[in-house]
C-alpha positions in Angstrom: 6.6 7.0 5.2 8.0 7.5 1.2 9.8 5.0 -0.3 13.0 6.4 -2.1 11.2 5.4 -5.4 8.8 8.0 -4.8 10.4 10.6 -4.2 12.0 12.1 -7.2 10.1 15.1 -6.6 11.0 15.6 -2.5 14.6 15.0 -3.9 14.6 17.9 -6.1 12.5 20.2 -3.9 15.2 19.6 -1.5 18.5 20.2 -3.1 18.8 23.7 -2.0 18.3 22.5 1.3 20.5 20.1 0.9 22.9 22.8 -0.1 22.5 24.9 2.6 23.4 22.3 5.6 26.5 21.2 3.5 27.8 24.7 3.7 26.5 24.9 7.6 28.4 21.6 8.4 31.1 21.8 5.9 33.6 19.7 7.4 31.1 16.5 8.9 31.9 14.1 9.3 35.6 15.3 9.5 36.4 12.1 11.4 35.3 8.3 11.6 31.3 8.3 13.1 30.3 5.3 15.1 27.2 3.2 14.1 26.1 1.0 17.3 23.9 -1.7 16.1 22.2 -3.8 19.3 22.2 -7.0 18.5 25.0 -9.4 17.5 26.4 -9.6 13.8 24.9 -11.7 11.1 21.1 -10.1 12.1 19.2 -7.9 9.4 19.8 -4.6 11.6 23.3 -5.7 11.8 24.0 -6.2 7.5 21.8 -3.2 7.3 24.2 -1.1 9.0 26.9 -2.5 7.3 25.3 -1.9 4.2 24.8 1.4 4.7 27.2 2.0 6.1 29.9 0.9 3.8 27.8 3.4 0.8 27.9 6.3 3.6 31.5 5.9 3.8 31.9 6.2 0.0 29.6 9.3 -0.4 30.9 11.5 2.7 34.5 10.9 2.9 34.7 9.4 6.4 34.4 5.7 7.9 31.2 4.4 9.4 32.4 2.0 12.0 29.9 -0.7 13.3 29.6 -1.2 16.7 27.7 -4.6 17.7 26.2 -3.7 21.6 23.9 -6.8 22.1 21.7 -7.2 25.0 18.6 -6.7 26.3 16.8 -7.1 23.2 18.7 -4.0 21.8 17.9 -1.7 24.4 22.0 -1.7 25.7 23.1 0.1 22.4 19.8 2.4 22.8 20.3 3.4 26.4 24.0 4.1 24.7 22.8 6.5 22.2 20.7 8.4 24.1 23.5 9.1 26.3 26.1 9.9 23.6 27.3 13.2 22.6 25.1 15.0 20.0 27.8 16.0 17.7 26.7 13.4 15.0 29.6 11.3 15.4 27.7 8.2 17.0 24.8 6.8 15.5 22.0 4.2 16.1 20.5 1.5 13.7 17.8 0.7 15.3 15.0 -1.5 15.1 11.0 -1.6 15.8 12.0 -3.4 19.1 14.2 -0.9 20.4 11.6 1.8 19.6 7.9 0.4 19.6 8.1 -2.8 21.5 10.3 -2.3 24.6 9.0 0.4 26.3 6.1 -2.1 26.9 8.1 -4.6 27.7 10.3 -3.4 30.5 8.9 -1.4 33.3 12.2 0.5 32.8 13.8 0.7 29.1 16.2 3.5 30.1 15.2 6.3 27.5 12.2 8.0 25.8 11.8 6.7 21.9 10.6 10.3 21.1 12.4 12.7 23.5 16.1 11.2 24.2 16.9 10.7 19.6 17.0 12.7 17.0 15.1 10.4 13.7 17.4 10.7 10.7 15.7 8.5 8.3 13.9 4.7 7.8 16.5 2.3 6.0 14.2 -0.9 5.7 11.2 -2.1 6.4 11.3 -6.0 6.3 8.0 -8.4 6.7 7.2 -11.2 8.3 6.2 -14.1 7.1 3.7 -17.1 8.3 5.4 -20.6 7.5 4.2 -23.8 7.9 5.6 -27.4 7.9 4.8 -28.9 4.3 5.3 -32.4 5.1 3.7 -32.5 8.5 0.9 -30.6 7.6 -1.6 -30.1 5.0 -1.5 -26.1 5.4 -1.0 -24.5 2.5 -2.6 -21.2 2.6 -3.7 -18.9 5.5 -6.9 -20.2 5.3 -6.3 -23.8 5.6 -4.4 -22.5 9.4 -7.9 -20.3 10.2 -10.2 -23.1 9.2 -7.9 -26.0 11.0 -7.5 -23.3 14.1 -11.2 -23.0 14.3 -12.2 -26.7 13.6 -9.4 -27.7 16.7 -8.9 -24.5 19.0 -5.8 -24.5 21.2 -4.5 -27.9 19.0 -2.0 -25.6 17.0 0.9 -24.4 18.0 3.3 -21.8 16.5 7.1 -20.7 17.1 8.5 -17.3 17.5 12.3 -15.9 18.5 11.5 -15.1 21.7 8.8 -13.7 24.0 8.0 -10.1 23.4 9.7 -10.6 19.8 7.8 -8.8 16.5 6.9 -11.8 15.6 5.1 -12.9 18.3 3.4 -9.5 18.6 2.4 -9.8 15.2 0.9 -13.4 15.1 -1.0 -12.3 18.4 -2.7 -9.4 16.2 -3.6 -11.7 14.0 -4.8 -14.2 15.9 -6.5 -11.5 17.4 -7.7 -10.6 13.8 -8.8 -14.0 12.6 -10.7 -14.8 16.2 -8.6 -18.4 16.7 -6.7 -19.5 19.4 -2.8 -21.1 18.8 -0.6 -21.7 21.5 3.1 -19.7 21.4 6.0 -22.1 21.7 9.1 -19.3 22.3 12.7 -20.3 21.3 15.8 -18.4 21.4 16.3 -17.2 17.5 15.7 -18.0 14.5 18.3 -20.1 15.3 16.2 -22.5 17.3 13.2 -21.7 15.8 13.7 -22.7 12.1 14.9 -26.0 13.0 12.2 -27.1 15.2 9.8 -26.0 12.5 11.8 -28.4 10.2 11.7 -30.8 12.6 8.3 -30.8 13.0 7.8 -29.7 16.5 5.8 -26.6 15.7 3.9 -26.8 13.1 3.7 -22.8 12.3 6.7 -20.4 12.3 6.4 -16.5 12.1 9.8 -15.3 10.4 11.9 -13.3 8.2 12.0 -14.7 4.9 16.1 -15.5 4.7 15.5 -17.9 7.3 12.9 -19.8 5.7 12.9 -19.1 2.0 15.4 -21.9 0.8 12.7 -24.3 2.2 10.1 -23.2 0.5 12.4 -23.2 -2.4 12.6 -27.2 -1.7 9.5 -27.5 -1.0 9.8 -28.6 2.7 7.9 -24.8 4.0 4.9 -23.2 2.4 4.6 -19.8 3.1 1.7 -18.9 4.1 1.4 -14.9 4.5 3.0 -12.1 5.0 2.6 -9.4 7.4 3.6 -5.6 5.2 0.8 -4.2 3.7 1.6 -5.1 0.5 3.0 -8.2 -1.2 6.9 -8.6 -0.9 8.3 -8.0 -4.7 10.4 -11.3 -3.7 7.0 -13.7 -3.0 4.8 -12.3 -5.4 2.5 -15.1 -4.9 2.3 -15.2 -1.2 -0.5 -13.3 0.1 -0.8 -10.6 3.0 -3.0 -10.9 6.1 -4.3 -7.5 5.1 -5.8 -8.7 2.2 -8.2 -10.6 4.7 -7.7 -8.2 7.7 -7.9 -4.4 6.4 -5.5 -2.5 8.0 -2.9 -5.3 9.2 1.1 -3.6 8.6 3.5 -5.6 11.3 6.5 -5.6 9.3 9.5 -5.2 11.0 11.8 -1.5 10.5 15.3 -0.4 10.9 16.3 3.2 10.8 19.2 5.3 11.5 19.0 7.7 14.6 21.3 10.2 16.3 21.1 11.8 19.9 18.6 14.2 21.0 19.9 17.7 20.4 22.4 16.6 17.1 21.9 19.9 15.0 20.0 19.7 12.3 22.2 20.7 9.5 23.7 17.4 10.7 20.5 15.4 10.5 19.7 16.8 7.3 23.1 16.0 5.8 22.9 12.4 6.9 19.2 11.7 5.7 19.8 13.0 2.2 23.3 11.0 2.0 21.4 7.9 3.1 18.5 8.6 0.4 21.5 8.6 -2.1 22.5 5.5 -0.9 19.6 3.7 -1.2 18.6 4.9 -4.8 20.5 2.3 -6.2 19.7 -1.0 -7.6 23.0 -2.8 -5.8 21.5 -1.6 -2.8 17.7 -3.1 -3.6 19.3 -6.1 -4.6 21.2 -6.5 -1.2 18.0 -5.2 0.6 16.0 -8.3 -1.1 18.4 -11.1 -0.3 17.7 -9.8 3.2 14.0 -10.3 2.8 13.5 -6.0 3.0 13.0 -3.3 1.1 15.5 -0.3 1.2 12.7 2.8 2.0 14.1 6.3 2.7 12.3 9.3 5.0 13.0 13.0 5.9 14.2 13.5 9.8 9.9 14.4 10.1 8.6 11.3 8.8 10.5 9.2 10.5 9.8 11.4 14.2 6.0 10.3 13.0 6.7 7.3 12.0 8.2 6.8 15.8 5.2 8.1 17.5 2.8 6.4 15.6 4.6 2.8 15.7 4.6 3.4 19.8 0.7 4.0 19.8 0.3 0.9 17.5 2.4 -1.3 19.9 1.2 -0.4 23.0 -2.2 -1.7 22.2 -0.4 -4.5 20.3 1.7 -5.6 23.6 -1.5 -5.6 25.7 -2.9 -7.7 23.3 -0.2 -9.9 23.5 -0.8 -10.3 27.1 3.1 -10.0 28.0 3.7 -8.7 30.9 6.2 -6.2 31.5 9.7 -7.0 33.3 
């Protein structure tokens, strides 16, 4: 995985290439492509894509039209793609879900995250964070939750968006991690799941920062931890479980994809547009407000960064002791 800031000299090594599949594609896109995003708008996949999507526009001439197919945790708008035609012209932001976490989920997702799409590049890779009520409890760091978890197994409980979600997955590993016991209370969302951690009915909440940053802002949420493997530029302050756990990464990703078989003067053409359109400050300033970092990758790194996320997740999901539906 490279990070757009790091890659002045890929950039450079590639503009030849670059050259060569504009002049082997030199009309595409010659017409509006079709971005299908699988989950409803208003979600970080969803802004992300329109994000992008709105800079893609700008830099190739042609409309990028979202396409919101939510359902099944994402995997409607997946089975979609992998169905589509592989002419470039229909397009999948996808998510670590989509990819990593349901083919362990269902005992029948409907497509192959490595054969059935062609990677185009990583777009954001956005963390989790650990929060925790600040006026019903008295935990402050992620080692006030191990210490209280060990002193009272079973006693805490903690929220997530849904069973199956990254963020239970990623509280199981490190539950695993830390050797405690908390008890998964599953809501619907963010939605449901920030409120009830205002409320006070769970007393820990893995989420995206947007959803709970404004409370720590007041005061009414610490945050606890976060998940990347390294601190969020946003929380400076707040620590990551890797720091205590060697080796812990669980952040959530979204990257761009096309079908299986899309040529790849195509797939090259659209992965250096979208490193473009992510070297920009607008674009890491609308990237933090989401709580992510924009981070850019060659078709290759982000095939490996595919396979790799599916071996990590498999063993995750068993962890997790969800059983597939």
């Amino acid at each position: 995985m490279l990070t757009f800031s790091k890659n002045i000299a890929v950039g450079l090594l590639s503009l030849a290439t670059f050259a060569g599949c504009a002049y082997a594609v030199p009309d595409y896109p010659n017409r509006p492509v079709k971005v299908l995003v699988g989950y409803a708008p208003g979600g970080t996949p969803d802004i992300i894509a329109r994000t992008l999507g709105e800079k893609l526009g700008s830099l190739l001439g042609q409309s990028f039209v979202i396409d919101n197919r939510p359902g099944a945790g994402g995997t409607l708008a997946t089975r979609q793609l992998a169905n589509s035609s592989p002419d470039g012209y229909t397009l999948l932001v996808a998510d670590i879900g989509q990819l990593a976490i349901a083919p362990y989920l269902f005992k029948s997702v409907g497509y192959d995250s490595v054969k059935d799409f062609a990677p185009i590049s990583l777009a954001g890779v956005t963390p989790m964070f650990i929060a925790a009520n600040a006026k019903t409890t008295s935990l402050k760091t992620i080692q006030d939750l191990i210490s209280q978890a060990k002193k009272e197994p079973g006693s805490i409980n903690y929220g997530s968006s849904g069973v199956g979600s990254i963020h239970q997955i990623a509280m199981e590993v490190f539950k695993s991690e830390a050797s405690i016991n908390l008890t998964h209370i599953p809501y619907k969302g963010s939605g449901q799941s920030v409120p009830a951690l205002l409320a006070g009915q769970v007393p820990v909440l893995m989420t995206a920062l947007p959803t709970v940053g404004p409370y720590a802002t007041t005061g009414q949420v610490n945050l606890l931890a976060v998940t990347s493997a390294k601190r969020f530029p946003g929380t400076p302050n707040v620590p990551t479980l890797s720091e205590l756990f060697p080796g812990y990464d669980f952040p959530s990703e979204v990257g761009v994809l096309a079908p299986a078989g899309t040529p790849p003067e195509i797939l090259d053409k659209l992965s250096k547009a979208i490193e473009k359109a992510l070297d920009t400050k607008e674009m890491r300033d609308r990237f933090e407000i989401l709580g992510s970092i924009p981070v850019w990758s060659t078709p290759e790194e982000y095939a490996k960064n595919i396979r790799e996320n599916l071996r990590k997740y498999e063993a995750a999901v068993k962890l997790s002791g969800v059983d597939p539906n």
